[in-house]
Structure formats: C-alpha cells, structure tokens
C-alpha positions as CSV (number, residue, x, y, z in Angstrom):
1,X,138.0,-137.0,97.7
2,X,140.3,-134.2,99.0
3,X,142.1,-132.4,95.8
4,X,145.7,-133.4,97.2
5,X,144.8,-137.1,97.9
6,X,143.9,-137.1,94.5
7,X,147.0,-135.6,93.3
8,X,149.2,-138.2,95.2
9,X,147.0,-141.3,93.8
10,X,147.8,-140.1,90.0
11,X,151.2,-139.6,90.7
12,X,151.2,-143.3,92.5
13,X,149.0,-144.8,90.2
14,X,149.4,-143.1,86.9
15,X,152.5,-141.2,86.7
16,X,154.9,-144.2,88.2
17,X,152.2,-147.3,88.6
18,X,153.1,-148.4,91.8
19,X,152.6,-151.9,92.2
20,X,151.5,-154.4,95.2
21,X,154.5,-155.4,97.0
22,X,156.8,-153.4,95.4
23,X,158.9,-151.6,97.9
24,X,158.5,-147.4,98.0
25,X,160.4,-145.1,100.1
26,X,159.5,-141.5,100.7
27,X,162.1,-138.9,101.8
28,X,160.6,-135.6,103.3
29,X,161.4,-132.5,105.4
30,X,158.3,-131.4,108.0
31,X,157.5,-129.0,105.5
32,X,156.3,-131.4,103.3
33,X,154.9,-133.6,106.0
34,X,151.6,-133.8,104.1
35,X,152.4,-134.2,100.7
36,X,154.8,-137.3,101.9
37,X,151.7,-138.5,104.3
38,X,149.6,-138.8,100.6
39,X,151.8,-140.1,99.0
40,X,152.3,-142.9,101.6
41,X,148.7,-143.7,102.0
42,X,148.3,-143.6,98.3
43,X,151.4,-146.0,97.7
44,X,149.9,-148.5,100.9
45,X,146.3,-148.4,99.1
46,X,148.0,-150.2,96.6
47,X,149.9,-152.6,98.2
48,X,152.9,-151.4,98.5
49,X,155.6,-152.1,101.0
50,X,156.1,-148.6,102.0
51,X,158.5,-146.3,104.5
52,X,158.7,-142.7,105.3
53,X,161.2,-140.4,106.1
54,X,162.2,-137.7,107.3
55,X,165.1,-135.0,107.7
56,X,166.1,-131.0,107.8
57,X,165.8,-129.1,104.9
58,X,169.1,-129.5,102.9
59,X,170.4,-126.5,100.9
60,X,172.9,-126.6,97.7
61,X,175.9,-127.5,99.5
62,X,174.1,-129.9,102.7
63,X,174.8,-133.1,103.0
64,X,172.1,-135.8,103.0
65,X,171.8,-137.5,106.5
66,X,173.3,-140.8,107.1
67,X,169.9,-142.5,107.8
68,X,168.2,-141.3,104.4
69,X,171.5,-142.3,102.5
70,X,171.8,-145.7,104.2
71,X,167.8,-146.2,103.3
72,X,168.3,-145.4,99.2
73,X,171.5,-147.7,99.6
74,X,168.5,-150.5,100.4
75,X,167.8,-150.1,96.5
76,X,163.4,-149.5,96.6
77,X,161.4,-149.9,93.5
78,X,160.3,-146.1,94.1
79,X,161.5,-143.2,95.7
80,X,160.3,-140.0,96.3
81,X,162.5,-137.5,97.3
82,X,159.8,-134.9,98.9
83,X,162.0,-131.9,99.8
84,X,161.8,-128.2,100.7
85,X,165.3,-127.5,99.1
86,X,167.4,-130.5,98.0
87,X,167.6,-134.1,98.9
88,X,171.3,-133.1,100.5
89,X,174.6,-134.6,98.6
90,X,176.3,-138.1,99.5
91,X,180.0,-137.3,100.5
92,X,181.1,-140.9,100.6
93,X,180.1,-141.2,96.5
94,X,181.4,-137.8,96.3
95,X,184.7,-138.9,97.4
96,X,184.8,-142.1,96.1
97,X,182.7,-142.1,92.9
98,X,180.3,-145.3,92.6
99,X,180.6,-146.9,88.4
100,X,178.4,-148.2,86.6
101,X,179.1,-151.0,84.0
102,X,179.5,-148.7,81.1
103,X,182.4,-146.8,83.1
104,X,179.9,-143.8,83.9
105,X,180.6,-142.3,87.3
106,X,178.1,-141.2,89.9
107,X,178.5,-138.8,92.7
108,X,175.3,-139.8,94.6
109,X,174.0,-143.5,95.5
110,X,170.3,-141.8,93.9
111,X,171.2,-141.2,90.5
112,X,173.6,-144.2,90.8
113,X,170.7,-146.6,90.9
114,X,168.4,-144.3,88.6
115,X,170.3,-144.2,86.2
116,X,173.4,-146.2,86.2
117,X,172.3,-149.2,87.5
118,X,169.1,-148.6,86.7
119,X,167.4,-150.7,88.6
120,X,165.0,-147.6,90.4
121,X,162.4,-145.0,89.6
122,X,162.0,-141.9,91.2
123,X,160.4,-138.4,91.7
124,X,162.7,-135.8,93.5
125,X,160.3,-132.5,94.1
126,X,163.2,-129.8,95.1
127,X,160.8,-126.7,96.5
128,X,157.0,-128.7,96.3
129,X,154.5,-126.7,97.9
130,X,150.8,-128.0,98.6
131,X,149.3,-125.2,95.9
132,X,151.9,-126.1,93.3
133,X,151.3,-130.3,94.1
134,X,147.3,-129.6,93.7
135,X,147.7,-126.9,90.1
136,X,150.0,-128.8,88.3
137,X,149.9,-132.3,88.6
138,X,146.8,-133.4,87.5
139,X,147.3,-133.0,84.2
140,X,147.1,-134.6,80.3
141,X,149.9,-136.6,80.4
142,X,149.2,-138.4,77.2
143,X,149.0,-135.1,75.2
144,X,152.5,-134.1,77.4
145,X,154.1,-137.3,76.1
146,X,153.1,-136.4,72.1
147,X,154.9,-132.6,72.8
148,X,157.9,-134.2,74.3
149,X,158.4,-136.8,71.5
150,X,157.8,-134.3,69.2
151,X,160.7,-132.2,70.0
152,X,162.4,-135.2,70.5
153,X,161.8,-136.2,66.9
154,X,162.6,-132.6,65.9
155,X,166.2,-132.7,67.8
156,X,167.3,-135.4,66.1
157,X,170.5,-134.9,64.3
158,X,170.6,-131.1,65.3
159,X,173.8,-129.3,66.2
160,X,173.4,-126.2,67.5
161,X,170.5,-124.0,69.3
162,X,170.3,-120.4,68.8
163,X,167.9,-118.8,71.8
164,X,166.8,-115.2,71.6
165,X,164.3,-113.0,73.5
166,X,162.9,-109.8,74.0
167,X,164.6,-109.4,76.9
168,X,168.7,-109.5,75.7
169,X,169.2,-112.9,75.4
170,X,171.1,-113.7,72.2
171,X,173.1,-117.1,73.0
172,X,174.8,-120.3,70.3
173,X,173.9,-123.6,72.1
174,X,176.1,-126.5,70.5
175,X,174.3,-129.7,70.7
176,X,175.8,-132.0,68.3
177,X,175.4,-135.8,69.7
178,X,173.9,-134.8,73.0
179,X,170.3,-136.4,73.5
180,X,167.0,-134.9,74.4
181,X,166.3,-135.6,77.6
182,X,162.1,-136.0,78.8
183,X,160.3,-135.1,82.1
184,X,157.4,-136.2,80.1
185,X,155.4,-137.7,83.7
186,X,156.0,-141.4,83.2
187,X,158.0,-142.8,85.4
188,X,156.5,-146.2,84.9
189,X,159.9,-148.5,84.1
190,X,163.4,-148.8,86.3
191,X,165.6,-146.1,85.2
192,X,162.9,-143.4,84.5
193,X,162.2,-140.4,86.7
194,X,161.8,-137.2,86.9
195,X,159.9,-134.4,88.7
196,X,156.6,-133.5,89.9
197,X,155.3,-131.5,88.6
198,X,156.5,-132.7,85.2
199,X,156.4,-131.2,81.8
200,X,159.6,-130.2,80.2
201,X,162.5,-131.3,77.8
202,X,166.1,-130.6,78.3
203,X,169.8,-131.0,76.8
204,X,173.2,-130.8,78.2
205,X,175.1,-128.0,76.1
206,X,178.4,-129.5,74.8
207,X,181.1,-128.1,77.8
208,X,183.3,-125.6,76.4
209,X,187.0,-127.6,75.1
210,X,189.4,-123.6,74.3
211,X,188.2,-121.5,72.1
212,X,185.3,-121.7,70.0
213,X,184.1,-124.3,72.1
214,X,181.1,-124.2,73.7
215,X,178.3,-121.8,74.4
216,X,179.0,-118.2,73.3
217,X,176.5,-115.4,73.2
218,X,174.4,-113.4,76.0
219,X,171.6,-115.3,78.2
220,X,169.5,-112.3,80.4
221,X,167.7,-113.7,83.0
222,X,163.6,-112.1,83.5
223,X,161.8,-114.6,85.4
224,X,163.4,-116.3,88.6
225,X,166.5,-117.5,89.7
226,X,167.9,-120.3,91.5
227,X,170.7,-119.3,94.7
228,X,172.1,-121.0,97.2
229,X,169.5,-120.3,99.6
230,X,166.6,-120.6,97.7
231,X,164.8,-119.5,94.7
232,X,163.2,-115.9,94.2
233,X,161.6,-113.7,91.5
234,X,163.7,-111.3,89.6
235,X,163.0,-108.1,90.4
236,X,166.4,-106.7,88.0
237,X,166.9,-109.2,85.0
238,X,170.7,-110.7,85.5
239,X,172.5,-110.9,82.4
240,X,175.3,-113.1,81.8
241,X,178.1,-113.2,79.5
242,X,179.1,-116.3,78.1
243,X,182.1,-117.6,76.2
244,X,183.5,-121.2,75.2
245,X,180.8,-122.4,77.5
246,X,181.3,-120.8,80.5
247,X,179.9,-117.1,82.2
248,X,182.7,-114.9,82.0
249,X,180.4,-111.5,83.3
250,X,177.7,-111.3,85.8
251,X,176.0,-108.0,85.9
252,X,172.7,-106.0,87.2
253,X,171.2,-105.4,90.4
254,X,171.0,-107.1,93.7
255,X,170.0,-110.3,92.1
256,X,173.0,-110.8,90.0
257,X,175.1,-109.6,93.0
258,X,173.7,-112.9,94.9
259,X,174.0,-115.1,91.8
260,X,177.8,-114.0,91.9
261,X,178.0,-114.8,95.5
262,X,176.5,-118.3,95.0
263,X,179.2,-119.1,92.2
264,X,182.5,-117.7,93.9
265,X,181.2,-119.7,97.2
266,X,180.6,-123.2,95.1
267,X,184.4,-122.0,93.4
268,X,186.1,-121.9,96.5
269,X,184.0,-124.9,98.3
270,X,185.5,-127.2,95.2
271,X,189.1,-126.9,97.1
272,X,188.2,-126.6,100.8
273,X,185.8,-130.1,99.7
274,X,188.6,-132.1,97.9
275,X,191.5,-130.9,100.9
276,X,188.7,-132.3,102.9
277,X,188.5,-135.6,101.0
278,X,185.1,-134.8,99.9
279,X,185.9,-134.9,96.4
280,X,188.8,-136.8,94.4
281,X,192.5,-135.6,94.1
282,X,192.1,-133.1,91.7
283,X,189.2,-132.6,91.3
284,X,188.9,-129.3,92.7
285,X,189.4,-127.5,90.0
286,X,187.1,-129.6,87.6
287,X,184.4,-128.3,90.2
288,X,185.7,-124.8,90.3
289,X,185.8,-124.3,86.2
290,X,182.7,-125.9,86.2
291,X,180.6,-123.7,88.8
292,X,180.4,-121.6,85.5
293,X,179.7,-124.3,82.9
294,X,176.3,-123.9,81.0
295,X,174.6,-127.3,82.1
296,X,171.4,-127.0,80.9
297,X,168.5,-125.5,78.1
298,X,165.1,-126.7,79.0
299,X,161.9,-125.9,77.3
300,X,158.8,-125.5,79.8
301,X,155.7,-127.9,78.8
302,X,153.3,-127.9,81.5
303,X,149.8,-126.2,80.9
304,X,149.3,-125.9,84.5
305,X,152.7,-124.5,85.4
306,X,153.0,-120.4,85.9
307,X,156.4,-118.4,86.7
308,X,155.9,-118.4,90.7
309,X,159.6,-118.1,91.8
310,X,159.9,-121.0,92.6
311,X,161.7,-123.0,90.3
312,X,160.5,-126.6,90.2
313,X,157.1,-125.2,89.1
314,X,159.1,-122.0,86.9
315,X,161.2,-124.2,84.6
316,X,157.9,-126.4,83.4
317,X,156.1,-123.2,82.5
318,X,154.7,-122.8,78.9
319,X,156.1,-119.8,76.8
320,X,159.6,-120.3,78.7
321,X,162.9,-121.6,78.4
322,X,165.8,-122.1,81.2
323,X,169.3,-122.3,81.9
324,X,171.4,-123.8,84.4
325,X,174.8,-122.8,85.7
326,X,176.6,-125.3,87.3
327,X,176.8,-129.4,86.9
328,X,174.6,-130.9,83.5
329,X,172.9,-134.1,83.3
330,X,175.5,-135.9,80.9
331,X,177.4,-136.3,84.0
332,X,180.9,-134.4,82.4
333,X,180.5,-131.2,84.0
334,X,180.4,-132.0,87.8
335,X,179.7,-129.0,89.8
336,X,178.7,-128.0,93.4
337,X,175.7,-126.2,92.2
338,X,173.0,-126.7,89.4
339,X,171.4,-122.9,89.1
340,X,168.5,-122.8,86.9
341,X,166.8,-119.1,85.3
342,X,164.1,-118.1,83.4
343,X,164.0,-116.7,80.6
344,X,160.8,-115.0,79.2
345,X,159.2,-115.6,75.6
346,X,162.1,-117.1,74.0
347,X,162.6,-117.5,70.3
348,X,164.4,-120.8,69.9
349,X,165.7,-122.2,66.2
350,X,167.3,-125.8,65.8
351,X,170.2,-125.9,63.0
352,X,170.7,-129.7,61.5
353,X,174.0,-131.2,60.4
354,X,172.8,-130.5,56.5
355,X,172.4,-126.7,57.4
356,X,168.7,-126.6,57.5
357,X,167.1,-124.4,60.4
358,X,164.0,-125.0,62.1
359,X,162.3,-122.3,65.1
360,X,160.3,-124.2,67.3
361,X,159.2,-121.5,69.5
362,X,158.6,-117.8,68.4
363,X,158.6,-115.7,71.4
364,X,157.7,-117.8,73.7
365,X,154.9,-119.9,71.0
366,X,155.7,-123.3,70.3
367,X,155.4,-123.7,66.5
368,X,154.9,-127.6,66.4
C-alpha cells in the first residue's frame, strides 16, 4: 500500500471513524489535489457518501468561494478542509454573525456548525504538503491522547503562565477560567476537530481589559512565522513587546519588518471591511485593537513534527511552544488575522490559584 493512501485511511478510519453512509465533503486547492483524492477514496472505501471540491488558494484576508460556502452550509458529517493557505473567510457571517443557542457568535458557517451547533467534525490542514501528510500522521495517538490530558489535568485551576527561553522571551500569560483546549487526533464525535497533523494543546490568553490586564512581558520569535502571504523560517528572531495583552513594539530584521506590515494591513482592512458591510457597525475597531491581541500559547506534542517553516507542521513540534497574534479561539478577540511563531526550547511554569507553581517544560523538556 502506497505510504499516503495509508496516511488518508488512518486519518478516515482512525482519527475521525468515518462511517457508511455518513456524508463527507472535502475542500481542496489543485495543490493538494492528491491528498484530497486519498482522502476521498479512503472515505468511499468506507461507505461514505462523499464530494470533492475544489478552489484557488485563499490567503489571510480571501474570501471563501460561494460554491464551497454554499456546500458546508449543506451541514456534512465530515469535512476536510484541504488547503494550501486558508479555507478563505465567509463575508455573509462576517457581516451578519450566525448564534448559537448559548448566545456565542460565529463569523464563519465552519466553526458555526463545529462548534456552535455542533453538529460536524472536521480537519482544516492550512499549508499540508504530501512529505508533512506522510511524516507526521501516522502516529501513536493513544500515547498523544495521555500527554494531552495530562496537561489538561495539570491546567486545571491555574491562573497564569510564565514562558521563558534562551532566546529573550520572558512573557506573564493570565489564564484564569480559560480551558485547555486539545488537538489530541480524535475527531471521532460531532463538535471535535482539529488538524492534521495533530499533536498540541492550546489556551486563549485572557484579552487585555486597561492596565494590568492581560499579557505583559517580551515574546522573541526563533523558529518561523506566520504572514500574510505565507509562512517562512526566521532567519532574524522578531521580538515583540507586549503590554495589557497586546504588542506595543515590533523590532529586528526584515522579518519583523513584514510581521509589521501584516498587522498595520489587517488594522486598516478592519475599517475599509466594516464601511464595506463586511463586518458589523462598529466593529472596526474591535478588529483593529485586536490585530494585536495575544490569541494564543500552544505547546507542540507531535513526535513526528520538526520546525520546517511551515507552520501547521512547526506549531506541533516537540521542545516548542507558540504564539498567535491576532483573533483566539474563545471567540472574544475577533481579528482579521491569526499569526502564529515559534518559539525555541521554552521554559514554561503554571501558577495555581493557592500560589503553588509547577514548570512543565524546562527548555524545551517536558517534565510530566
């Protein structure tokens, strides 16, 4: 059996247990024809009722085509979202947000049946290559399942992260009432998803309320970078200042020049986009402060996973941790952009509510 069919059949049959009849649909660019093409005859071996398509690649600030919006809309069982770049925003939900029955709103008709209705599963794959898809998906999922409840166990009632690293960073992380979040590779039950290649855990930061509030510290990025237009290694580290919750300073070398560029561009998209009526009155200037919110601290867990600059393999990577810029995933910092960095060997200590402190990672060594 070729080593990518086999790839596709565990993520179809293991990772999210397609089932006969159940209705999959697989969106792709023609980059990623033959991942997608697995993955479909993997999902058909099964029995599943099964559709493919396909569109351009979608950058950061691209709009999803009708046709592949109008498709998810038909609520599958499954969905893959197979892309080059990004699956491509959904203005309609973007200007009109869709609400879920706990009052949660959703900018995208994806994660509005993910997870507010929850009523899909899904894999999204934002920069999949065929090498990445064949090293770092056939993995132990069982034994990445016991690291990610571990932590999970471990961040229980924790209220602040303190991340250091050889290479500057020095950053405060409030937590408090935020859960863990798991790309632990099952994505067997509605509501669960995640990426392939899995292996990570990952909080939303508490957004920054005035003074005080929020993230405050140093993070220096020394792996790879997410921009606009794509991910890349870092040749310069980019180190970023950040107060109450947001980056207030961007400096280095050409790298930190583009990571600027990137920010200022999804700052002054967030009016031109609500004058448009692409986003609520208002709403502008959520977008704008939020371009420099904190959204994310992720721990890498996959074996398999290297730093290649590209980031959906990057951020899984053992003896890492990562960052985002830009919108979180507790859905209260909505942004244009979600930029994620790497940052090397990482020392990371957990302080509880009674004042206790635990480090589960010592440059870049997971202590549990």
């Amino acid at each position: 059996m070729k080593k990518e069919l086999q790839s596709a059949q565990n993520v179809v049959q293991n990772v999210c247990k397609v089932k006969k009849n159940e209705r999959v649909l697989i969106i792709a660019n023609p980059g990623t024809a033959a991942i997608a093409q697995d993955l479909y005859a993997a999902s058909m071996d099964l029995g599943a009722k099964t559709v493919l398509i396909y569109q351009s690649v979608k950058t950061s600030f691209d709009n999803a085509e009708p046709e592949v919006l109008a498709a998810i809309k038909t609520n599958p069982d499954v969905c893959f979202s197979i892309s080059e770049n990004k699956l491509g925003k959904d203005p309609e939900s973007s200007a009109r947000p869709l609400i879920a029955e706990d009052g949660q709103k959703y900018n995208h008709i994806f994660d509005y049946l993910l997870e507010g209705k929850k009523t899909m599963r899904a894999v999204w794959t934002p920069g999949i290559t065929q090498d990445m898809f064949d090293r770092t998906v056939n993995i132990d999922y069982d034994e990445l399942k016991k690291r990610c409840k571990r932590l999970g166990d471990l961040f229980k009632n924790v209220v602040s992260v303190t991340v250091t690293a050889p290479g500057g960073t020095n950053i405060s992380v409030p937590v408090k009432g935020r859960p863990l979040m798991y790309d632990d590779g099952d994505f067997s039950k509605p509501g669960n998803g995640g990426n392939i290649p899995a292996g990570e855990v990952f909080i939303s930061p508490l957004v920054g309320q005035g003074e005080g509030i929020g993230c405050q510290g140093t993070i220096v990025f020394d792996g790879s970078m997410t921009f606009s237009d794509g991910d890349a290694m870092l040749e310069t580290p980019i180190t970023c200042k950040v107060q109450d919750g947001y980056v207030t300073e961007i400096t280095g070398a050409a790298e930190a020049r583009r990571l600027l560029k990137t920010i200022t561009e999804a700052e002054l998209r967030s009016f031109v986009n609500e004058k448009e009526g692409k986003l609520p009155a208002g709403m502008g200037t959520v977008y704008k402060k939020n371009a420099r919110n904190i959204g994310e601290l992720g721990i890498g867990l996959n074996p398999a996973a290297g730093i290649t600059g590209n980031m959906l393999e990057d951020e899984k990577a053992f003896t890492t941790c990562h960052f985002a810029i830009g919108e979180n995933y507790d859905n209260d910092a909505p942004s244009l952009i979600h930029l994620d960095g790497i940052v090397r060997n990482p020392t990371i200590s957990l302080l509880y509510e009674d004042g206790t402190m635990n480090t589960i990672m010592d440059k870049g060594t997971l202590t549990i």
